[in-house]
C-alpha positions in Angstrom: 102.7 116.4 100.3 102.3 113.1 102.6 102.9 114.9 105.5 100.8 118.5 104.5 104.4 120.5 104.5 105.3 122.2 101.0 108.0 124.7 102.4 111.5 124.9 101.5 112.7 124.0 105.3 110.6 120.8 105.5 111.5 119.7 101.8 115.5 120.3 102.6 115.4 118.3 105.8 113.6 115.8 103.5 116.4 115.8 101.2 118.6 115.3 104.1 117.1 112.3 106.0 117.0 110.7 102.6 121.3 111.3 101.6 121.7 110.2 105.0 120.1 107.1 104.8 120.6 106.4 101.0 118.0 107.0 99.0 119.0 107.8 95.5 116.2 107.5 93.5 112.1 108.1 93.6 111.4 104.2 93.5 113.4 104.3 97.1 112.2 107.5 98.6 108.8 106.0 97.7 109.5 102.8 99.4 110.8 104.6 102.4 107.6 107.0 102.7 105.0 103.9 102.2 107.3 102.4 105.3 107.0 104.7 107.2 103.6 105.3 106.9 102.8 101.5 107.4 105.4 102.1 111.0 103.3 105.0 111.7 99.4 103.4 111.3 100.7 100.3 113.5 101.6 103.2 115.7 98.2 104.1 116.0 96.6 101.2 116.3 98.8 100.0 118.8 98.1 103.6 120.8 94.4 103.1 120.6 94.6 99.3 122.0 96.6 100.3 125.1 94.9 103.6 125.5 98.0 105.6 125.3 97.7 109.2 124.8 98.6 110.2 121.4 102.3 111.2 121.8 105.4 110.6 119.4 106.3 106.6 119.8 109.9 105.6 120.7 112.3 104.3 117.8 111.3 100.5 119.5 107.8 101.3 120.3 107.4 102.2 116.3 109.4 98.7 115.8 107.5 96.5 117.9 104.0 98.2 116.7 104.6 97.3 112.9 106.3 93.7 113.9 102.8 93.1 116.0 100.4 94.4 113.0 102.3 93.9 109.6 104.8 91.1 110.8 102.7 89.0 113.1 99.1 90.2 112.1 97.8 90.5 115.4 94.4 91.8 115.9 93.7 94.8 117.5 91.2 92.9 119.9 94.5 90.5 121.1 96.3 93.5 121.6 93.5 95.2 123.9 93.4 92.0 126.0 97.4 91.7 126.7 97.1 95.2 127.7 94.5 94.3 130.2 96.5 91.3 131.2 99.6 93.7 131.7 97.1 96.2 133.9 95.8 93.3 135.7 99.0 91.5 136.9 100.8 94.7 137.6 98.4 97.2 138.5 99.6 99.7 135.9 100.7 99.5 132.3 104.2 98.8 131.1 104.9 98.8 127.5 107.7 96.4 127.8 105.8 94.1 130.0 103.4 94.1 127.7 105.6 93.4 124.6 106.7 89.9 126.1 103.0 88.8 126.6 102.6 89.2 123.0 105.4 87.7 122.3 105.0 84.9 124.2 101.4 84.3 122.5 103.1 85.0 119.2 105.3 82.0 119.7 102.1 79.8 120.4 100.4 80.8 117.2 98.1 83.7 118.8 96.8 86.2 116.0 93.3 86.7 117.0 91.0 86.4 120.1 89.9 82.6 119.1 93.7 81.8 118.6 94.3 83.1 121.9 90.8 81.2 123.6 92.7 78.4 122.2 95.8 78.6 123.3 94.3 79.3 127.1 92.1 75.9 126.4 95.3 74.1 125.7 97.0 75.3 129.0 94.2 74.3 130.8 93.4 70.8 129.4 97.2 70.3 129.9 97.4 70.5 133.6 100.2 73.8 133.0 99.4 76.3 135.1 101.5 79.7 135.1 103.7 79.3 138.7 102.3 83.1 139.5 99.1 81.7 140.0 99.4 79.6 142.8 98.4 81.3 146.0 101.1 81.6 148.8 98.9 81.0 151.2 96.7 78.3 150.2 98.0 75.5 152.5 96.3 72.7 150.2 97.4 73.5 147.0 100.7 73.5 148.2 100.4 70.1 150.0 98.6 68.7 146.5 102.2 70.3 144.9 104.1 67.9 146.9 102.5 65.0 147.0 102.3 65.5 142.7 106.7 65.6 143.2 106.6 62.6 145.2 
């Protein structure tokens, strides 16, 4: 009924999936159906942030989408912004890219956009500043680099 499909085929392969992965009883096949309902409405909010295309998500895609919303509680609006980052350091999007810039902010405590103004605050009032943003070519920072290891 969840999924709109009340034919013999559909109920069968039902059946199936749920032997194969143990399911006995209603209380567990209702479990498993809230689950994967939960998996799939991360899905889809995770598609919406980076803009995908609405397609089938990979078993890790899935994964990572209900870690990020159920598990970590990030917002959708952090979500939009480490796509952008992703877009913006490598001129395209990469979903696995993409993954370890929330991860990274997830270690630091990043759930929502003031978490993550925060956390950028906190790098710059520290002096750390991500090695990829120094310019190669900018003779003066890289004498001021020197001079700060002598």
């Amino acid at each position: 009924v969840n999924r709109n499909s009340l034919n013999i085929p559909f109920i069968e392969k039902t059946a199936v999936e749920f032997a194969d992965i143990g399911i006995k009883n209603v209380e567990q096949a209702e479990n498993h159906l809230k689950l994967t309902t939960e998996k799939e409405l991360s899905w889809k909010r995770v598609e919406k942030a980076f803009g995908i295309e609405h397609r089938k998500p990979s078993k890790k895609e899935l994964e990572l989408s209900f870690m990020w919303i159920k598990e970590w509680e990030i917002s959708d609006d952090v979500l939009v912004v480490a796509y952008d980052t992703c877009v913006d350091a490598k001129s395209k999007f990469i979903f696995s890219y993409t993954a370890k810039i929330i991860e990274k902010w997830h270690t630091y405590g990043v759930k929502t956009i003031s978490d993550l103004e925060e956390y950028k605050n906190n790098i710059k009032s520290s002096g750390e500043l991500d090695k990829k943003s120094f310019a190669g070519y900018d003779i003066g920072l890289f004498e001021k680099m020197l001079d700060e290891e002598d």
